[in-house]
N, C-alpha and C positions, 0 to 999 in steps of 0.2 A: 592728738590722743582723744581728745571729744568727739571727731567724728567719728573714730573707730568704734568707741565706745556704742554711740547713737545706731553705728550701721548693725552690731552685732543685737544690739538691744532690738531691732526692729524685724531682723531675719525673727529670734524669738518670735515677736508679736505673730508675725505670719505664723509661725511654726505653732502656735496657739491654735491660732483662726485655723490652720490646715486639722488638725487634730479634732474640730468640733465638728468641722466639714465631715470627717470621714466619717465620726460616732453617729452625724443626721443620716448621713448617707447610706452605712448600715441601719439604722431602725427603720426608713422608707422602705427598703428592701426586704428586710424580712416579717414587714406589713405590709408587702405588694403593694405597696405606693408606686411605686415607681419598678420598672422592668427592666433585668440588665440584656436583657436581647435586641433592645436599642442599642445601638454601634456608639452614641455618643454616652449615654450613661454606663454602659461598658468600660467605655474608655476614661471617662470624670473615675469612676467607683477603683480600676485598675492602679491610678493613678497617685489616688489618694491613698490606697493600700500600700502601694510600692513605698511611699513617701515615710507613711504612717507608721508599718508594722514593725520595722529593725528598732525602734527605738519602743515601741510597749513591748516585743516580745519577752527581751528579759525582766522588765515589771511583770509582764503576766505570769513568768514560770515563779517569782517570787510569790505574789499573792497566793491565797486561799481560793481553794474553787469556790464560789458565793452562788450556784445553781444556777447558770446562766447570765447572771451580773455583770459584766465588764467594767469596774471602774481604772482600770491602768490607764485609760484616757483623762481621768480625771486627778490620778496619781499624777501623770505624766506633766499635766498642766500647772497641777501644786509646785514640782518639782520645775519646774521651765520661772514659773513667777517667782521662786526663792532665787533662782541664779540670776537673774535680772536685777532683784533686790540688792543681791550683794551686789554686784558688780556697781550699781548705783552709789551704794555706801560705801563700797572702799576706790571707786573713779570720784567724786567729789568730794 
């Protein structure tokens, strides 16, 4: 049961780190830091989208429009560290 536990805990962590990924990913992009007409950051920026967006969208239709703001990656992340939490507190 601890491993399950450990394995499930850690997909989270990634699922974390994938969601901060995407949020840098977006603001290089829309400060032309970086270009998606390159094939591979095309494909990194696609990816992370794909990953990313089923799980903020319905945060984002909750939220308040805040004028270009996006925190649902940050909701998201609050919300990924309490299920982690409990799961913690009620597996040990």
């Amino acid at each position: 049961m601890t491993s399950l536990i450990l394995l499930i805990t850690t997909v989270i962590d990634i699922y974390m780190w994938l969601l901060i990924a995407s949020a840098i990913m977006s603001w290089l992009v829309a400060f032309n830091v970086i270009n998606t007409s390159n094939r591979l950051v095309y494909a990194i920026g696609d990816f992370l989208y794909r990953i990313t967006e089923p799980a903020l969208r319905p945060i984002r239709r909750i939220l308040p429009n805040l004028g270009g703001i996006d925190i649902s990656p940050v909701v998201l992340i609050l919300l990924l560290v309490f299920i982690r939490n409990l799961i913690f507190e009620y597996a040990f």
